[in-house]
C-alpha positions as CSV (number, residue, x, y, z in Angstrom):
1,X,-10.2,-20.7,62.4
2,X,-8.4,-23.8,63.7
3,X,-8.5,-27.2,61.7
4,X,-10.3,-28.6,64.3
5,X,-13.4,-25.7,64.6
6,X,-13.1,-25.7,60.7
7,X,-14.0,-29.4,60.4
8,X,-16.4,-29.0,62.5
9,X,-18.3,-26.3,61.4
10,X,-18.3,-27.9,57.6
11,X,-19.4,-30.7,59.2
12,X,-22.3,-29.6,60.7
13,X,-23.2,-27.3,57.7
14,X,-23.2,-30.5,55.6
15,X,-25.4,-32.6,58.1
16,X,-27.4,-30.2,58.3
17,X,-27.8,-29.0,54.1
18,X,-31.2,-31.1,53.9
19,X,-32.7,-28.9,56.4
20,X,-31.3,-25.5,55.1
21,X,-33.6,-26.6,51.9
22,X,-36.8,-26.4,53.6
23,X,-36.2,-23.8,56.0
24,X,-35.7,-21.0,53.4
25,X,-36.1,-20.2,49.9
26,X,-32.5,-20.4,49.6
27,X,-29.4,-20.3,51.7
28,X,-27.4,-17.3,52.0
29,X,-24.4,-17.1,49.7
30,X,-22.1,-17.8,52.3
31,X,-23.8,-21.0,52.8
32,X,-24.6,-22.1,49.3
33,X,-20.9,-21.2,48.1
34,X,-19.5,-23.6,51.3
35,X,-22.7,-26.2,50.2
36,X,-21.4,-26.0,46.4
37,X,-17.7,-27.0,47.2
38,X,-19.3,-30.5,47.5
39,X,-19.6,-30.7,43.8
40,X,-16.1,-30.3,42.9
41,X,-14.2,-33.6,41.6
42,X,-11.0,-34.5,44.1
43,X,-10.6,-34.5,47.7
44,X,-8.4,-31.7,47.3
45,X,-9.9,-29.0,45.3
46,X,-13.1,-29.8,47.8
47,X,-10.7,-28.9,50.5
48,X,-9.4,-26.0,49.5
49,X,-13.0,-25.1,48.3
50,X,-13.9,-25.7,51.8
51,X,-11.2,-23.8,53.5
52,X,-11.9,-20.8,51.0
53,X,-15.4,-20.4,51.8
54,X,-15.1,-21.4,55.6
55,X,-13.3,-18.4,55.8
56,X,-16.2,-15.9,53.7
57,X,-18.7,-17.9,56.5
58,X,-16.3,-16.9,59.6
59,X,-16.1,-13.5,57.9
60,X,-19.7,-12.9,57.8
61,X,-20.6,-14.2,60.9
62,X,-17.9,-11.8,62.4
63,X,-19.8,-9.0,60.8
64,X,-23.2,-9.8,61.6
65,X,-24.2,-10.6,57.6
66,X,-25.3,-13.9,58.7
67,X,-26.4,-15.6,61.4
68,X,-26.9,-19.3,62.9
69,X,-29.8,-20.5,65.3
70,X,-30.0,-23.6,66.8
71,X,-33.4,-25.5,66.7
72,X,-32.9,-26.0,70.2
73,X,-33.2,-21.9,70.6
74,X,-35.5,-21.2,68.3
75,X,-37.9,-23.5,70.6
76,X,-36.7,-21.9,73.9
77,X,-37.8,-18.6,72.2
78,X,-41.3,-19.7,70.9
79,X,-41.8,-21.2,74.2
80,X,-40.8,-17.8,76.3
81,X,-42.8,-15.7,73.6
82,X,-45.5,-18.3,74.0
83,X,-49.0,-15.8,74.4
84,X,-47.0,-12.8,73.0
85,X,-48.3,-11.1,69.3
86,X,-45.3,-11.4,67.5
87,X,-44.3,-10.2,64.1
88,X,-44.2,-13.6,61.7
89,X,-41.0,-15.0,61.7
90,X,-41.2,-16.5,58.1
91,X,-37.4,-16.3,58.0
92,X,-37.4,-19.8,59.5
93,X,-39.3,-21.1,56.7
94,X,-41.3,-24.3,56.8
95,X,-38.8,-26.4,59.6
96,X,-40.2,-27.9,62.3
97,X,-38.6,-25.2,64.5
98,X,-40.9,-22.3,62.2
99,X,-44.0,-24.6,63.4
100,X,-45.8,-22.7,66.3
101,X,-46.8,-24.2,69.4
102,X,-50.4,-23.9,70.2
103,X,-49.7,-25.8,74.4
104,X,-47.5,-25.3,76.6
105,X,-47.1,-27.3,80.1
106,X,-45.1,-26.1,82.7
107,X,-45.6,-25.9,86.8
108,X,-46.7,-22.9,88.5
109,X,-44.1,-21.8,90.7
110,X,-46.0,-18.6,92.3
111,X,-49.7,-17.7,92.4
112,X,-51.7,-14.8,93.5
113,X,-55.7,-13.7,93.4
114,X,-56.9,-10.7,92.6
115,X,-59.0,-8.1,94.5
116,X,-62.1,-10.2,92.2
117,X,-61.0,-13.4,92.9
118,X,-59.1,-14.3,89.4
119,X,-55.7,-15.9,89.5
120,X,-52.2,-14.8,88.3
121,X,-50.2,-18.0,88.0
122,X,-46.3,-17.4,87.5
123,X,-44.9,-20.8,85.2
124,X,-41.2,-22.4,85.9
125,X,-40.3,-20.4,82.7
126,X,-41.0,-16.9,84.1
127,X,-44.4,-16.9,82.4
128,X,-46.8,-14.7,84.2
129,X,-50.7,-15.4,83.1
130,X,-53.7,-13.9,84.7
131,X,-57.1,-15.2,84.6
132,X,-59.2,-13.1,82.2
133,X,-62.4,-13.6,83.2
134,X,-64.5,-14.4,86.5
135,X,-65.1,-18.5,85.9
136,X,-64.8,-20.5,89.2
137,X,-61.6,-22.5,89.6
138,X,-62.9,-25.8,91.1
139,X,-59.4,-26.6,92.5
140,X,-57.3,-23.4,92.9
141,X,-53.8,-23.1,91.4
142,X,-51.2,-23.1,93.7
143,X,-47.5,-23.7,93.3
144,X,-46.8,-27.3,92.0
145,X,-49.9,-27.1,90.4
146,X,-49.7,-28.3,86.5
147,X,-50.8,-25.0,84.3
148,X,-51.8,-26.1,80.9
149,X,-51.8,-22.8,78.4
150,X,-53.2,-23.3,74.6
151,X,-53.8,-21.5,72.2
152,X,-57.8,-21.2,71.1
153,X,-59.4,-19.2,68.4
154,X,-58.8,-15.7,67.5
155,X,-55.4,-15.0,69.6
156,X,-57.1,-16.3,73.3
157,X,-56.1,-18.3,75.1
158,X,-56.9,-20.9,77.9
159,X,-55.6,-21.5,81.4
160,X,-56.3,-24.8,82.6
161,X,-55.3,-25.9,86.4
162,X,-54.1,-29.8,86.7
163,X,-56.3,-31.0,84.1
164,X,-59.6,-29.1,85.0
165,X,-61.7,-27.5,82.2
166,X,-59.8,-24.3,80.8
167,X,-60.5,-21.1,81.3
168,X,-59.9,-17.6,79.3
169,X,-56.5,-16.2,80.5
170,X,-53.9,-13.7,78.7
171,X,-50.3,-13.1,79.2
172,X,-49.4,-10.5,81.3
173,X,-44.9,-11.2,81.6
């Protein structure tokens, strides 16, 4: 690991210790033995602490023991799994990122009706979600149109079509 990439990654492990807190129990070994070099007294034993364990954290990266997920991707994913039963993912502990999304607002970018008149509304995301009953659309979807999904009770959820009332729909893709 280059000088450069090694500053970097501490630094970002460091900015981001707070967070590492809440979002687990602990952090994994690699992590807390790169987190506890901050305790040490000089500048240099903290670099050489540093460079010591920087090198156990590229080691275990390298063989899958641990591994690093930006908030950023974690959201993507709940977003594209949006509507999906999923195992819990209580490995992300309590961080904002763990918190699930119960709406999602995106524009339909394809939409089809069924031989008994319900809609299947393909999202910008790749999202497919079909109408799951036979409740009259006032103003049918059509591409452009701005498809509101949330989350209601007891795993439904509703499909509403530029702002109109919601209706029950499941995710099909």
């Amino acid at each position: 690991m280059n000088k450069l990439a090694f500053a970097g990654a501490a630094m970002a492990l460091l900015a981001a210790a707070p967070g590492l807190a809440s979002a687990a129990d602990a952090p994994p070994p690699a992590v807390q033995s790169l987190l506890d070099c901050r305790k040490l007294g000089g500048e240099a034993e903290q670099l050489a602490c540093f460079k010591a364990r920087a090198a156990d954290f590229d080691a275990a990266l390298a063989h899958g023991e641990l591994i690093v997920v930006e908030k950023k991707k974690v959201e993507q994913s709940k977003r594209e799994t949006f509507g999906f039963s999923l195992p819990s993912l209580s490995f992300l502990g309590s961080s904002d990122a763990a918190k699930p999304i119960s709406t999602l607002v995106e524009t339909a970018t394809a939409v089809s009706t069924l031989h008994d008149g319900r809609y299947v509304v393909r999202l910008e995301s790749g999202a497919t979600w079909e109408q799951n009953d036979q409740t009259r659309i006032s103003r049918a979807p059509r591409v452009g149109s701005k498809i509101e999904i949330r989350k209601g009770a007891l795993s439904n959820y509703f499909m509403s079509v530029d702002g109109q009332v919601g209706v029950p729909a499941v995710r099909r893709k």
